[in-house]
VOGU-3710 file (C-alpha; in Angstrom, 3 decimals, decimal comma):
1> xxxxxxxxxx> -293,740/135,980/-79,710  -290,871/138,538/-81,203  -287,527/137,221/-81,901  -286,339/140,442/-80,063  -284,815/139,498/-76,700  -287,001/141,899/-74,763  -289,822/139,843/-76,891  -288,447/136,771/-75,882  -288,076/137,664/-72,317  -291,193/139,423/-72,156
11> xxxxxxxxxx> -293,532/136,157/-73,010  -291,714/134,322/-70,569  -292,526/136,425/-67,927  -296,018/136,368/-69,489  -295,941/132,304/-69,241  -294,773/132,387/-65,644  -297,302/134,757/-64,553  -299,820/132,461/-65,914  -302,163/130,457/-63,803  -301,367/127,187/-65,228
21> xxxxxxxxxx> -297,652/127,173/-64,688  -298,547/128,302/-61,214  -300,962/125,301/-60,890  -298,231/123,097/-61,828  -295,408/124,532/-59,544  -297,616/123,954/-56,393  -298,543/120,430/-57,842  -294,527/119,757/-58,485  -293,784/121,283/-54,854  -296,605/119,229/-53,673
31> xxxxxxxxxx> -295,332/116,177/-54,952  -291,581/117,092/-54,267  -292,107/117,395/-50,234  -292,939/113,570/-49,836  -290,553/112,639/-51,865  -287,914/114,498/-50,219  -288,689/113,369/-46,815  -289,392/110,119/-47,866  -285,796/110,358/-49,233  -284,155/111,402/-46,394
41> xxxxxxxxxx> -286,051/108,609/-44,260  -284,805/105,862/-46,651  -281,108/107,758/-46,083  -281,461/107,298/-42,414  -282,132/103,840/-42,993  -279,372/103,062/-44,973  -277,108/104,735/-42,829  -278,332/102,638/-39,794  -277,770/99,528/-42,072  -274,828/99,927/-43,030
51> xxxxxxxxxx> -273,517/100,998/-39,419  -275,323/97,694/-38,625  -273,702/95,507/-41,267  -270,165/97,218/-40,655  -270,031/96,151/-37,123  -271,705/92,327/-38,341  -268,705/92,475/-41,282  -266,265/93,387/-38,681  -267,324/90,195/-36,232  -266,905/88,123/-38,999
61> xxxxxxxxxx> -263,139/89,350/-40,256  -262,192/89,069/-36,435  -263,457/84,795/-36,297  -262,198/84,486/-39,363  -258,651/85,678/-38,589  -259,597/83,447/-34,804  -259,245/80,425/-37,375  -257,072/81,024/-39,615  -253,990/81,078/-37,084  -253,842/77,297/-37,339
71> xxxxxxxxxx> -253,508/77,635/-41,077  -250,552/77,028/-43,496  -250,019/80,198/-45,109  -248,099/81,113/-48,402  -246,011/83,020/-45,867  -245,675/79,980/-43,788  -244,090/78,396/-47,113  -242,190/80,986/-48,200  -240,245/81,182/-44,604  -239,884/77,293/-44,790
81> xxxxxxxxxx> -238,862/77,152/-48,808  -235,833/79,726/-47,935  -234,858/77,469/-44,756  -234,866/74,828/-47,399  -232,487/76,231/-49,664  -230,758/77,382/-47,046  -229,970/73,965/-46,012  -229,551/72,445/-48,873  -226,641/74,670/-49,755  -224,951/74,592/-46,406
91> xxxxxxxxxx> -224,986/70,875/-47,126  -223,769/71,249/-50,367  -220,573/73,356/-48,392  -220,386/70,479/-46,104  -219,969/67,532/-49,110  -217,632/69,646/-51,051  -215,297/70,178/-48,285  -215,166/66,584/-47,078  -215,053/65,379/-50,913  -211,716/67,828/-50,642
101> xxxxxxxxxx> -210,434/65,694/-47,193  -210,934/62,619/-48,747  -209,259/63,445/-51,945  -206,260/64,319/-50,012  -206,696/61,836/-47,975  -206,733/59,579/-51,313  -203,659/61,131/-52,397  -200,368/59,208/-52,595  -197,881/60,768/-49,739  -194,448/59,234/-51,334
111> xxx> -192,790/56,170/-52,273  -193,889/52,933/-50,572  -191,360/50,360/-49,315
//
């Protein structure tokens, strides 16, 4: 082996042409088929699971939301929490303006006789 580059590329050519890397390039291939259909079985599978499990997973959200309509969401409190306040300071309105009748009400008019 030279440290030239047509040296270098010269005993690789000389180590690919050799019988033993051929021997194990047709052993790799070999070996390499199987596993590459095997692969693409095992994809097929998963695919068909997961089609499977989607429509099982989308079943499930669909009874779920069935029984959740009876439920008391944080929605559901939010929406009764603002009609809360909501009352609470049209009441507050209310007392302050008949607090203001009654303290004219309370009010002397003029002299008594």
């Amino acid at each position: 082996m030279t440290d030239t580059t047509n040296g270098r590329s010269l005993s690789i050519t000389k180590i690919a042409d050799s019988g033993y890397f051929r021997l194990i390039a047709q052993g790799a291939m070999t070996l390499a088929a199987p596993t590459l259909i095997w692969t693409a079985s095992a994809l097929w599978e998963i695919s068909k699971q997961q089609s499977a499990l989607s429509g099982r997973l989308d079943g499930l959200q669909i009874r779920i939301e069935s029984q959740m309509d009876g439920r008391y969401r944080a929605v559901d409190a939010e929406r009764d929490f603002r009609l809360r306040d909501q009352l609470i300071a049209f009441l507050k309105d209310h007392i302050d303006i008949i607090d203001r009748r009654i303290s004219k009400l309370e009010q002397p008019t003029g002299p008594k006789r």
